[in-house]
C-alpha positions in Angstrom: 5.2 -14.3 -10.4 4.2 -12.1 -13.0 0.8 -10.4 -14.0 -0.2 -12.8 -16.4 0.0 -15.5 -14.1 -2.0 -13.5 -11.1 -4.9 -13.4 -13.4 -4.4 -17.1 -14.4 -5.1 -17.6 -10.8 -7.5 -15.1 -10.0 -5.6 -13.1 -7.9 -6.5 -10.1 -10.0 -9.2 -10.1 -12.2 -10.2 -7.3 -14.3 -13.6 -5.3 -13.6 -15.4 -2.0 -14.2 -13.2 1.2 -13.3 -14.7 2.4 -10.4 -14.4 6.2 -9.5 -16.1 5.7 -6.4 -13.6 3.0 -5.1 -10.6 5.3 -6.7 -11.8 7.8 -4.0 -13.0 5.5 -0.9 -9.5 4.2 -1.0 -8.0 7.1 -1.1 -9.7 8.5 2.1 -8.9 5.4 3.6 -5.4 5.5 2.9 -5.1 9.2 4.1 -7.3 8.2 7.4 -4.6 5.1 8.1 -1.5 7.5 7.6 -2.8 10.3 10.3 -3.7 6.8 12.7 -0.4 5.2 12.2 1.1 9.1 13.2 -1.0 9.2 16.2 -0.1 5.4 17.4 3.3 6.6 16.6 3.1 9.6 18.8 2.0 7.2 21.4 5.2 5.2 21.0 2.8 1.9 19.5 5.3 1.2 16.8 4.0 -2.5 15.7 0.5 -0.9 15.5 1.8 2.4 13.5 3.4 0.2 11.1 0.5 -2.0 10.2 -1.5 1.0 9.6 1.5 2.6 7.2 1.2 -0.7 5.4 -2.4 -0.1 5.4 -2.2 3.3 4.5 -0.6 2.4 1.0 -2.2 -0.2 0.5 -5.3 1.4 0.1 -3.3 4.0 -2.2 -2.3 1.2 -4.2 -6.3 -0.1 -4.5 -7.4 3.0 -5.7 -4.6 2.7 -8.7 -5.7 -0.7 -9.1 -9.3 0.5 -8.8 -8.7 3.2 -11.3 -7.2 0.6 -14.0 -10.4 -1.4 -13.2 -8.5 -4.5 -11.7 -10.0 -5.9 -8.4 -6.8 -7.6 -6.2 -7.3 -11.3 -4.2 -3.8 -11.1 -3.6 -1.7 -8.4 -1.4 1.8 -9.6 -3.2 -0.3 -9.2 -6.4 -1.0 -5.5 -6.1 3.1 -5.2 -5.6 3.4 -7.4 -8.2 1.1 -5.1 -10.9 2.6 -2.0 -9.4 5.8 -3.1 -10.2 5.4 -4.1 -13.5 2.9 -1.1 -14.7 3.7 1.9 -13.0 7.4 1.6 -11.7 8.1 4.6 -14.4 6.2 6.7 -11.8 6.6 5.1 -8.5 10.2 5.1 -7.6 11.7 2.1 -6.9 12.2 2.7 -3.5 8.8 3.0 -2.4 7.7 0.3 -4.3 10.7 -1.6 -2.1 9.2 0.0 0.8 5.8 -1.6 0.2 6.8 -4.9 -0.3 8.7 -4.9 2.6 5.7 -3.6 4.9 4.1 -6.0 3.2 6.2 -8.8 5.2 6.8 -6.9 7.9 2.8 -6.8 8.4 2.8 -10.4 7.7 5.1 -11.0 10.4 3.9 -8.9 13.0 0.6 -10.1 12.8 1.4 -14.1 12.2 5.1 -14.3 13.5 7.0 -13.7 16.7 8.7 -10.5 15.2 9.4 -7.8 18.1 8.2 -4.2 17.4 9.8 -2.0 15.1 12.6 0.6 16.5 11.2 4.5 16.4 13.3 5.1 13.9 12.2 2.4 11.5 8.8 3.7 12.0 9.5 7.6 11.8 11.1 6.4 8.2 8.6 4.2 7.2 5.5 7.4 8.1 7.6 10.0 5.3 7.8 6.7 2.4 4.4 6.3 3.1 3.6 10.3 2.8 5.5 10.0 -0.3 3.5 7.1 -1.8 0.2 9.1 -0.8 1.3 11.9 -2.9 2.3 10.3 -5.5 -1.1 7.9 -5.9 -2.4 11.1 -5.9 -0.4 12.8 -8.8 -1.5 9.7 -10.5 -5.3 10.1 -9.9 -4.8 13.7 -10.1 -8.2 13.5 -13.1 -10.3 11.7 -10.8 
């Protein structure tokens, strides 16, 4: 699917840039990475990882925010990501999103088994990374 067709169906739709949400998200995204450490120092993988996911996806909301687009679609904010700001985000992360993106899906939906440490210990320095980077983005705001 491509951004034209996400706002054919709604699943973006463009609104006022909001500062306020820019920031919101942002504190939310840097709240869910310290939880998703702590659950991991706890040995709650499955619960560390949803809150990774969480954690850039509320980095990602703020871009989104900041461009004035409101998301209705989780695989639509990958989607416009992608497609707008893959000169900045490395491909990798981007990767790494999406694939949180299923994995959440799965964990929460599907019979999938909790993640190894490792996976998890990887998956908390991409999502460090994507933080830091939303935030060289937004650096005006």
């Amino acid at each position: 699917m491509e951004i034209n067709e996400l706002f054919e169906k709604k699943l973006l739709r463009k609104i006022s840039r909001d500062l306020e949400k820019v920031k919101t998200s942002l504190k939310i995204s840097a709240s869910k990475l310290e939880e998703a450490k702590r659950l991991f120092s706890s040995e709650f993988y499955g619960n560390a990882l949803l809150n990774i996911y969480t954690s850039m996806f509320h980095a990602s909301r703020a871009i989104l925010y900041n461009e004035g687009i409101q998301e209705k679609s989780h695989y639509g904010v990958y989607v416009y990501l992608k497609e707008k700001f893959s000169d900045k985000i490395p491909k990798e992360l981007l990767n790494s999103f999406n694939y949180f993106r299923e994995e959440r899906h799965e964990f929460l939906y599907g019979f999938e088994e909790d993640p190894s440490r490792k996976e998890v210990e990887e998956s908390i320095l991409d999502s460090e990374e994507f933080l830091e980077i939303t935030r060289r983005i937004l650096k005006d705001v």
